[in-house]
C-alpha positions as a Markdown table, in Angstrom:
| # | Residue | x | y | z |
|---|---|---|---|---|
| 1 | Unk | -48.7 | 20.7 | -14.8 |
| 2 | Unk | -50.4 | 17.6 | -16.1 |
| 3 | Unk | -53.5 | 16.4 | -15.1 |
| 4 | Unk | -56.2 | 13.5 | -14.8 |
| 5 | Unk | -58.4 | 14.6 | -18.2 |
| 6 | Unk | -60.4 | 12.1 | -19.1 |
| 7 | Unk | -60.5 | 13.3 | -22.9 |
| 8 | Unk | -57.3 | 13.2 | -24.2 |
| 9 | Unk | -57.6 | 11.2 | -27.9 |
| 10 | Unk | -56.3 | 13.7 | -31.0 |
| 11 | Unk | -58.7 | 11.3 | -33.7 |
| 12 | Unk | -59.7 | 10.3 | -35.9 |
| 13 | Unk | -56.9 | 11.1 | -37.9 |
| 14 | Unk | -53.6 | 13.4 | -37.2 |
| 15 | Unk | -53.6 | 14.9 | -40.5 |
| 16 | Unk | -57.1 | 16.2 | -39.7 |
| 17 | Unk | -55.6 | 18.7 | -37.2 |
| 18 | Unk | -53.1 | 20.3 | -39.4 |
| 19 | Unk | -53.4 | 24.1 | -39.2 |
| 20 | Unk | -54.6 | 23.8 | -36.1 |
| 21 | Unk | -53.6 | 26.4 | -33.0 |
| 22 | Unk | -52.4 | 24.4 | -29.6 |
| 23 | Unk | -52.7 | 26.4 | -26.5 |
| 24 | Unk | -52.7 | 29.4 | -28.7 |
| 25 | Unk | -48.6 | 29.1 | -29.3 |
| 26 | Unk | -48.5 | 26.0 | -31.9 |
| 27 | Unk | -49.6 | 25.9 | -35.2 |
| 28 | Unk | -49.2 | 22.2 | -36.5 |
| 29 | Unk | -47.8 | 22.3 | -40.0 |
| 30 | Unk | -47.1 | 18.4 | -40.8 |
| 31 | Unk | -47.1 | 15.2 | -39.7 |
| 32 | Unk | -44.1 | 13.6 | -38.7 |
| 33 | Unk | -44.9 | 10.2 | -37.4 |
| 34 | Unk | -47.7 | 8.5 | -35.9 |
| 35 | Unk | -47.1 | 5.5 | -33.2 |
| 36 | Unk | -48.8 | 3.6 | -31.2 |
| 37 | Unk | -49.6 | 6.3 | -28.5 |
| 38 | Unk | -49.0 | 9.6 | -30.1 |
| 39 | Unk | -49.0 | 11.8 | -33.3 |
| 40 | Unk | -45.7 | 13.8 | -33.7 |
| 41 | Unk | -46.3 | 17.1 | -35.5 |
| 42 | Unk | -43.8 | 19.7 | -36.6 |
| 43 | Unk | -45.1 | 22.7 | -35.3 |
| 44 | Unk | -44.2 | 26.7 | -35.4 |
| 45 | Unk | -44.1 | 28.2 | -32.2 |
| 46 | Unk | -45.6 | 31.4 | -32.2 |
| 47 | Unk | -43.4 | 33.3 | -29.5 |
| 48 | Unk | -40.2 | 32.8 | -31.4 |
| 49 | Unk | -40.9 | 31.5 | -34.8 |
| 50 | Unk | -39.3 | 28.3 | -34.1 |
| 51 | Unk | -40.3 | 25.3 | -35.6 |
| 52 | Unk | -40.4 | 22.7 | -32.8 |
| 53 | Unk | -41.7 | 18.9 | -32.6 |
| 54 | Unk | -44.8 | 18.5 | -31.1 |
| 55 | Unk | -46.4 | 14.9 | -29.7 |
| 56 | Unk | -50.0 | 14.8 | -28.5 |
| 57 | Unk | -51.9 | 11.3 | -27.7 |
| 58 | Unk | -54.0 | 9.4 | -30.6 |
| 59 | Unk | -55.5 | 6.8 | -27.5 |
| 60 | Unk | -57.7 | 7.9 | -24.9 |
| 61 | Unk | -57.2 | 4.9 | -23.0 |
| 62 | Unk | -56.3 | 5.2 | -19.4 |
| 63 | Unk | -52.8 | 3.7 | -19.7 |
| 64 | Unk | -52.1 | 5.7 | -22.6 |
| 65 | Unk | -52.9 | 8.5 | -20.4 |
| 66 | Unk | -50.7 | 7.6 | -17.8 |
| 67 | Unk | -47.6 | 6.5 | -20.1 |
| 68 | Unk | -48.1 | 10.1 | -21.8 |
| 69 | Unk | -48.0 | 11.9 | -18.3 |
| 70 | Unk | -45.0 | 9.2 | -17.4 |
| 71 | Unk | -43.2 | 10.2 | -20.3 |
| 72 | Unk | -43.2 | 13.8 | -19.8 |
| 73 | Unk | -42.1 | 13.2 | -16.3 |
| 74 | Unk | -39.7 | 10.9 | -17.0 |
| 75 | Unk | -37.9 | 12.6 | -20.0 |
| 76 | Unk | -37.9 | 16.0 | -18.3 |
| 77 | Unk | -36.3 | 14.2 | -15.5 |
| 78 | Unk | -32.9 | 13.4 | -17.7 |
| 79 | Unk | -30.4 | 16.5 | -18.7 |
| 80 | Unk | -27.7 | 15.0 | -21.3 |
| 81 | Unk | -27.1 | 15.4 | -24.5 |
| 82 | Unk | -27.5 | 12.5 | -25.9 |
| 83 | Unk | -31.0 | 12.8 | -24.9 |
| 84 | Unk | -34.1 | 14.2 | -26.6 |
| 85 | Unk | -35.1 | 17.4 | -24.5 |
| 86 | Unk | -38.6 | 18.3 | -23.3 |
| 87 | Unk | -38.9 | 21.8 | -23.9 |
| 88 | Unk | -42.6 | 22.5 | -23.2 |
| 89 | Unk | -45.8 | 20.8 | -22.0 |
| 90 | Unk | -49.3 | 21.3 | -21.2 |
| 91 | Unk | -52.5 | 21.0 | -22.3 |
| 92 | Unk | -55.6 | 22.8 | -24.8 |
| 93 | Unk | -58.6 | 22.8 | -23.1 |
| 94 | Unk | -60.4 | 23.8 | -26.1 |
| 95 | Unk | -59.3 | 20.4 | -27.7 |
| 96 | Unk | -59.6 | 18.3 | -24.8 |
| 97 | Unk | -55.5 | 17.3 | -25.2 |
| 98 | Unk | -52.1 | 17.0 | -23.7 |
| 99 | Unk | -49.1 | 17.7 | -25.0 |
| 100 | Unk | -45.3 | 18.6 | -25.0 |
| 101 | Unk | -42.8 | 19.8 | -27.8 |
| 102 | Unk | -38.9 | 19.1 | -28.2 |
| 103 | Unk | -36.1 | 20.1 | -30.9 |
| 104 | Unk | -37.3 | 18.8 | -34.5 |
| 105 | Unk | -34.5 | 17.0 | -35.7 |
| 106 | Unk | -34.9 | 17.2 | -39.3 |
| 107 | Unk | -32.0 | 15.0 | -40.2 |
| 108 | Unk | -34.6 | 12.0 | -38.7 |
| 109 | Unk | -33.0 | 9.1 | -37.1 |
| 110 | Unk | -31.3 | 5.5 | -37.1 |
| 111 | Unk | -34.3 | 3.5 | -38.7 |
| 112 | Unk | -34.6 | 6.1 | -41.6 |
| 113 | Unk | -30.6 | 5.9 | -42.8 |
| 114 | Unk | -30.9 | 2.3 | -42.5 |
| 115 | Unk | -34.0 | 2.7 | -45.1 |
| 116 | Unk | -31.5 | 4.7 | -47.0 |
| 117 | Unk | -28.2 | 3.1 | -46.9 |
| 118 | Unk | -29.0 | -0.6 | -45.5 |
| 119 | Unk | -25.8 | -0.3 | -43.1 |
| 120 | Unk | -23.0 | 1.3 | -41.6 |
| 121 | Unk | -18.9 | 1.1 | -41.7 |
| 122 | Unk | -17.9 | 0.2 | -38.2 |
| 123 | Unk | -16.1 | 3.8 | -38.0 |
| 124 | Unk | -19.5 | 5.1 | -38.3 |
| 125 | Unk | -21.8 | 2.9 | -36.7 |
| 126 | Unk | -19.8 | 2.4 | -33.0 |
| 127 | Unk | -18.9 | 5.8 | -32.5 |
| 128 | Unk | -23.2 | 6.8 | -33.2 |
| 129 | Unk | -24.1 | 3.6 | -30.7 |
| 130 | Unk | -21.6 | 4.7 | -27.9 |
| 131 | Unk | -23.4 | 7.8 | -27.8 |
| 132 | Unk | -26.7 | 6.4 | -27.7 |
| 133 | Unk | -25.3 | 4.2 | -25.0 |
| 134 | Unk | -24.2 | 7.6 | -22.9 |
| 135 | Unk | -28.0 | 9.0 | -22.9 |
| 136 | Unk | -29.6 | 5.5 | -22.0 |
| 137 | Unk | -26.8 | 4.8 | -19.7 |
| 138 | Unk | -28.1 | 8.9 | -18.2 |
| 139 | Unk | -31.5 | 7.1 | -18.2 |
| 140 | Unk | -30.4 | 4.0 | -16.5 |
| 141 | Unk | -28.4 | 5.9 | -13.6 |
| 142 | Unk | -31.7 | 7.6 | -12.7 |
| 143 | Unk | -33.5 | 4.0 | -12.3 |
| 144 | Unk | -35.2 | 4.7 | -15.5 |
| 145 | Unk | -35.4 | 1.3 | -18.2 |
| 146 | Unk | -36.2 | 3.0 | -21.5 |
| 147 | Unk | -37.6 | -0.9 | -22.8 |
| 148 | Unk | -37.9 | 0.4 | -26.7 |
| 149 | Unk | -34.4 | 1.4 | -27.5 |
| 150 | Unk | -34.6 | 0.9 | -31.5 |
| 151 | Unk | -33.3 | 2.7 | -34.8 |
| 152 | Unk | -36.4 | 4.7 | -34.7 |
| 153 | Unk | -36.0 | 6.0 | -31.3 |
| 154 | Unk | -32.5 | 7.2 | -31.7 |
| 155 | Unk | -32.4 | 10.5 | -33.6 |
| 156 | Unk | -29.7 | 12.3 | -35.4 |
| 157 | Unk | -29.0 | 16.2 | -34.7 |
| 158 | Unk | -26.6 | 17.6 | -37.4 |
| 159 | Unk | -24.8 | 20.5 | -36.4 |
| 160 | Unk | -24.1 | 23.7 | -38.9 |
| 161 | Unk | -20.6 | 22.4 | -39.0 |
| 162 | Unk | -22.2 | 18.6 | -40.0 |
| 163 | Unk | -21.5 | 17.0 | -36.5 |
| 164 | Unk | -23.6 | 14.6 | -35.6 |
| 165 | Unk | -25.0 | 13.9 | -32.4 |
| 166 | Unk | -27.4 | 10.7 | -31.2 |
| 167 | Unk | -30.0 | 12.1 | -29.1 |
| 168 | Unk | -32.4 | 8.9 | -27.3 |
| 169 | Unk | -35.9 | 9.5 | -27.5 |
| 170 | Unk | -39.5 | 8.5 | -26.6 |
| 171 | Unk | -40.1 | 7.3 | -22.8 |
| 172 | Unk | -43.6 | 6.4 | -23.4 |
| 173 | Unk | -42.4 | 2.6 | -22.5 |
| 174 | Unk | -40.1 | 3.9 | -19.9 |
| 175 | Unk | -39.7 | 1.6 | -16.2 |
| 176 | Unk | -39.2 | 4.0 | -13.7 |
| 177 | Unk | -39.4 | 4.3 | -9.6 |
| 178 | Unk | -43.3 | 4.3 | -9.9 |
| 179 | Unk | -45.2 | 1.3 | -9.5 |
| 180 | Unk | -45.7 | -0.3 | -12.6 |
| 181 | Unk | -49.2 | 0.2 | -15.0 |
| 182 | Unk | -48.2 | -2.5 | -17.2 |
| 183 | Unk | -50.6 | -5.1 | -17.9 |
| 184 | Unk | -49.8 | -9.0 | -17.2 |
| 185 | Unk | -49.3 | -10.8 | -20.2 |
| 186 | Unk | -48.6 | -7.2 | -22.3 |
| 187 | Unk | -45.5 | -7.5 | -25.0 |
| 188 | Unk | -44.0 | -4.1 | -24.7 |
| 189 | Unk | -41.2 | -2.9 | -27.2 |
| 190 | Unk | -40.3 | -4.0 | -30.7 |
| 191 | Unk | -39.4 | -7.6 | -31.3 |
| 192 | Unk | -36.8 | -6.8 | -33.1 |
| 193 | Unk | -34.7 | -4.9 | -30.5 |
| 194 | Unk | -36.5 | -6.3 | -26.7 |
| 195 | Unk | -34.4 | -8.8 | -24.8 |
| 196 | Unk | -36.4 | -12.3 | -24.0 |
| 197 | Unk | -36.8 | -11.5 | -20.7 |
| 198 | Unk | -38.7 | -8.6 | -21.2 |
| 199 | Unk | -40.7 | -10.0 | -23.3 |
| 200 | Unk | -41.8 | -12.8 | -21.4 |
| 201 | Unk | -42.3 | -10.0 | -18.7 |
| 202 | Unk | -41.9 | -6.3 | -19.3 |
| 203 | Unk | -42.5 | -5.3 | -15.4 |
| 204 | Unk | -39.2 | -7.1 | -13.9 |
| 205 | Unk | -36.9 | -5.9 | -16.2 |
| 206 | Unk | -33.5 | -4.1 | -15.1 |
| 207 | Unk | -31.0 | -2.1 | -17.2 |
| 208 | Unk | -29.5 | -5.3 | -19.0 |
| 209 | Unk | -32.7 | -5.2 | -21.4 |
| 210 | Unk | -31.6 | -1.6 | -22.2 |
| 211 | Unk | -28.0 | -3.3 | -22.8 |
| 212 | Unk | -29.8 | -6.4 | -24.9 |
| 213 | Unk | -31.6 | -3.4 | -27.0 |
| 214 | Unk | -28.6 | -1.3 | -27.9 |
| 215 | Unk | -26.4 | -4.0 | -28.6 |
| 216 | Unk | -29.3 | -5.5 | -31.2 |
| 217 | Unk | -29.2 | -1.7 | -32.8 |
| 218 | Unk | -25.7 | -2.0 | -33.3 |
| 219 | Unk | -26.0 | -5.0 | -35.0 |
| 220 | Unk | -28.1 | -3.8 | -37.1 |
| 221 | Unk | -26.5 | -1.1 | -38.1 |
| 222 | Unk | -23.4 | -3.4 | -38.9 |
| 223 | Unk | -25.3 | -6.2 | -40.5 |
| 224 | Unk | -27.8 | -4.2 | -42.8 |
| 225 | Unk | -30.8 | -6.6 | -41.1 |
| 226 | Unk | -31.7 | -7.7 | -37.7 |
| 227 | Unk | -30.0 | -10.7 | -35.9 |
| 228 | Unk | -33.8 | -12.1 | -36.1 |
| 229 | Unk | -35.4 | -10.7 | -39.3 |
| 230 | Unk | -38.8 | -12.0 | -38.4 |
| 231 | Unk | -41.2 | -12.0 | -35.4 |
| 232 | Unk | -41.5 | -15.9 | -35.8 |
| 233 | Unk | -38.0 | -15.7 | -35.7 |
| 234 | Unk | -37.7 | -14.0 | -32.4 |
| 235 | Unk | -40.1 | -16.1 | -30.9 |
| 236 | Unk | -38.7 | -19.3 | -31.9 |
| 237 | Unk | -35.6 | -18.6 | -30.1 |
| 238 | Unk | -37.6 | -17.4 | -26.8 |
| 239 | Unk | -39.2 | -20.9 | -27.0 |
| 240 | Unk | -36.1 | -22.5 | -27.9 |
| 241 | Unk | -33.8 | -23.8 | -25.3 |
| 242 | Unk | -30.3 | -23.1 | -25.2 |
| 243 | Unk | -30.7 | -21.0 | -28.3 |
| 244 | Unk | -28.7 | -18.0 | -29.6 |
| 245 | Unk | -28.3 | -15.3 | -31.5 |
| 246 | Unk | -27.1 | -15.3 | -35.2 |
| 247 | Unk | -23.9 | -15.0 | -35.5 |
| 248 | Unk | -22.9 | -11.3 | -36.6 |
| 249 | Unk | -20.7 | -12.2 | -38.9 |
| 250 | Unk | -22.7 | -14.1 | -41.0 |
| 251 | Unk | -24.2 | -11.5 | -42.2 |
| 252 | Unk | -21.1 | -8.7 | -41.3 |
| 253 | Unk | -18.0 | -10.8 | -42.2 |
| 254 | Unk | -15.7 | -7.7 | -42.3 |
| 255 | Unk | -16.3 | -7.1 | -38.7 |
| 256 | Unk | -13.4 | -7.4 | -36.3 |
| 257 | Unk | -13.2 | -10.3 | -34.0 |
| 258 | Unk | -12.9 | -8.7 | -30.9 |
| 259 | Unk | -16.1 | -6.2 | -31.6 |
| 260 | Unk | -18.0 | -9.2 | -32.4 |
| 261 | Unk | -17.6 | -10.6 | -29.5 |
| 262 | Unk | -18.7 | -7.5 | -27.2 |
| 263 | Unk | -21.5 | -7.5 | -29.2 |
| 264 | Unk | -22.3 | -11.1 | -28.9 |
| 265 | Unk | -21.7 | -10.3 | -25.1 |
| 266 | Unk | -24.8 | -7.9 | -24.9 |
| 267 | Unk | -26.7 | -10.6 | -26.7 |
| 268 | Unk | -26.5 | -12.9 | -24.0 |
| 269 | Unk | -29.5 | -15.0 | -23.4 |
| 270 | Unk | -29.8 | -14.9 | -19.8 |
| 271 | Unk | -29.7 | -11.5 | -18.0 |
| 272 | Unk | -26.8 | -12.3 | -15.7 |
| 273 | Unk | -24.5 | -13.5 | -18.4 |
| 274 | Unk | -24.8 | -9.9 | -20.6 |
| 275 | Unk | -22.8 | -6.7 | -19.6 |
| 276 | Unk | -24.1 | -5.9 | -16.3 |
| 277 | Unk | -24.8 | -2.4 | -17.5 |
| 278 | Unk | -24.7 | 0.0 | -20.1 |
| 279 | Unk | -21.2 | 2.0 | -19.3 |
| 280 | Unk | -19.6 | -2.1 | -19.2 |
| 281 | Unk | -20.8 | -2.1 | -22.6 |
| 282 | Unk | -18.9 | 0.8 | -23.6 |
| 283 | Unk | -15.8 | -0.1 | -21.8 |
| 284 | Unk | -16.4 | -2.8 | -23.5 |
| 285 | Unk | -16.5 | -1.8 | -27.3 |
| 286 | Unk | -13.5 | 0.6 | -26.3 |
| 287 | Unk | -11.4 | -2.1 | -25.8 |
| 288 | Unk | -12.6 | -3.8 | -28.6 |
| 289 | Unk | -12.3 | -1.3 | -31.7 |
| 290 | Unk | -10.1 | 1.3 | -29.5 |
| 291 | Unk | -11.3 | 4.8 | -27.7 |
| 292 | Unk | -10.2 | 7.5 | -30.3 |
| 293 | Unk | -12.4 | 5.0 | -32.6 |
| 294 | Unk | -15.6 | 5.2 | -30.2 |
| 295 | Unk | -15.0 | 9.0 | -29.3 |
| 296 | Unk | -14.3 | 10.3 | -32.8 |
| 297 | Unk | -16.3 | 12.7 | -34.7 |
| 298 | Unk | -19.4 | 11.2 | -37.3 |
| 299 | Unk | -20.3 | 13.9 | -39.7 |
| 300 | Unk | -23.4 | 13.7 | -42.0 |
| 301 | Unk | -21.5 | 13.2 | -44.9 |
| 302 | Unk | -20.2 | 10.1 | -43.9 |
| 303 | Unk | -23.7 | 8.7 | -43.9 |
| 304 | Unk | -23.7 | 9.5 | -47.3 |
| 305 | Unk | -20.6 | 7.9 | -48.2 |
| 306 | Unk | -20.3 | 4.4 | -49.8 |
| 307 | Unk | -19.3 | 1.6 | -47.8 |
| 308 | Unk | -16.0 | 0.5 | -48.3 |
| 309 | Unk | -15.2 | -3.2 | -50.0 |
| 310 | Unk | -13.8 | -5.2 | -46.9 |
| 311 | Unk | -12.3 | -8.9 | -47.1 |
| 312 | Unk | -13.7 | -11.0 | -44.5 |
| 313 | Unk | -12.1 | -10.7 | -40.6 |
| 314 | Unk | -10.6 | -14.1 | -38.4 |
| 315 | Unk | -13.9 | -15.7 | -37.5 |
| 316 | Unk | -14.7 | -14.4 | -33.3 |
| 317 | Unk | -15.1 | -17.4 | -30.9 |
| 318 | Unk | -18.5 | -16.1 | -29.3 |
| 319 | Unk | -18.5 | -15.6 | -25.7 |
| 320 | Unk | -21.1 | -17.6 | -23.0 |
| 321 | Unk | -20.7 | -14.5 | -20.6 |
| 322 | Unk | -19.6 | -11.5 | -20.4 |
| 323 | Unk | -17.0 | -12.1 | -17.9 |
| 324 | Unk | -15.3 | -14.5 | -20.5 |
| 325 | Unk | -14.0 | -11.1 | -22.7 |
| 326 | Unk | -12.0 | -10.3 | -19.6 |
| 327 | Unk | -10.5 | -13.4 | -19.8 |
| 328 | Unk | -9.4 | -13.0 | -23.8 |
């Protein structure tokens, strides 16, 4: 189980530990990304021979602490598969930290094949988001608000047969049933991807920032850049009234009409005018693009493939609410 250490940072630097032994069943071979709270190693486990993903803290702080132990809870708490698994945790008393491992996806995720390829056909990119939606939508169900859905955070398992499958991860920022350890006046999440409300305050938000967050991935992945490419950006339109997103097509012209709009529907300003939750989303982009289109098979090489040269779609008439896609 976890507990209250009081030493828990993994400094100065996480490539200092590599080689390293962790509860004498984890060797730590290489770094795999550092965030704010935690190092991510790929690690061998020495019972199997496996080689496994393994996050420790970088903070010692005391709501670093808590988040970690949070996120353990939280994420063990959710069985789906589009959803990173916890698959062990505990602690090394002999180097004062906490830990826990899950599958190393060696493929990597959203943020680094929009590094790679800048953006994605819509026969790629919807089917990928609707099962993101499916493992936050898992979250949401269990009153869980993930607050940092973003490319980075939504990884990519390839099967031997080249499958792929969206698998959400990292709960650190997670809103669950517990009472909140946020601090007042804290921006949590990335600007990029948070919905206005939650960044003008993180502790009252509901699932419709988690419906704000995938909707801004999937424009990404559409447009090649962010709706707001800038933090400035971001903030001007929190401080602007009345003010909207970009249009996707401006930057996506190709894109349909009617998947605009669902989109442009989860990018609603105010809470109550988005898709009340995640699974309306999906209904949503269902009737939008079609359901073989948003169940169908991505394989890894279509990520690989070049986009196809598309002439420009009808320009969408964006809605003010969702309720105004039921009404055509």
């Amino acid at each position: 189980m976890y507990d209250d250490r009081e030493e828990m940072s993994f400094g100065p630097e996480p490539s200092d530990h590599l080689g390293k032994l962790i509860a004498g069943r984890y060797t730590l071979l290489r770094v795999v990304g550092v965030g704010a709270m935690g190092a991510v190693y790929a690690a061998t486990d020495a019972r199997d021979g496996a080689t496994v993903a393994l996050k420790v803290l970088v903070h010692e702080d005391q709501e670093s602490r808590e988040r970690f132990r949070r996120e353990i809870v939280l994420s063990a708490s959710i069985t789906h598969p589009n959803v990173v698994p916890i698959l062990d945790h505990g602690s090394d008393d002999e180097l004062a930290v906490h830990f826990y491992t899950m599958p190393l996806y060696e493929k990597g995720d959203l943020a680094m094949e929009l590094a790679r390829h800048g953006r994605m056909a819509m026969e790629v990119a919807v089917p990928l988001m609707v099962q993101a939606c499916r493992g936050v939508a898992a979250a949401n169900d269990k009153g869980i608000v993930h607050r940092d859905i973003k490319p980075s955070n939504l990884f990519l398992e390839v099967a031997p047969d080249g499958q792929i499958t969206v698998r959400v991860a990292d709960f650190g920022l997670a809103k669950g049933d517990e009472k909140s350890i946020t601090r007042s006046g804290a921006i949590m999440g990335t600007l990029h991807y948070i919905a206005p409300e939650q960044a003008v305050s993180p502790k009252g938000v509901d699932a419709r920032a988690d419906v704000w967050s995938l909707g801004m991935v999937l424009y990404h992945l559409l447009a090649g850049v962010p709706a707001f490419t800038a933090s400035g950006t971001f903030m001007a339109f929190l401080v602007k009234k009345g003010g909207t997103v970009p249009a996707l097509q401006d930057h996506a012209p190709a894109v349909p009409p009617a998947l605009a709009r669902v989109i442009h529907a989860a990018l609603q300003r105010e809470p109550d005018a988005r898709w009340p939750v995640v699974h309306e989303l999906v209904l949503g982009l269902s009737t939008a693009v079609g359901f073989d289109l948003c169940e169908r098979t991505v394989t890894e090489a279509e990520l690989e493939k070049p986009l196809p040269d598309l002439p420009a779609a009808p320009r969408a008439v964006l809605p003010q609410h969702w309720e105004d896609l039921l009404r055509g």
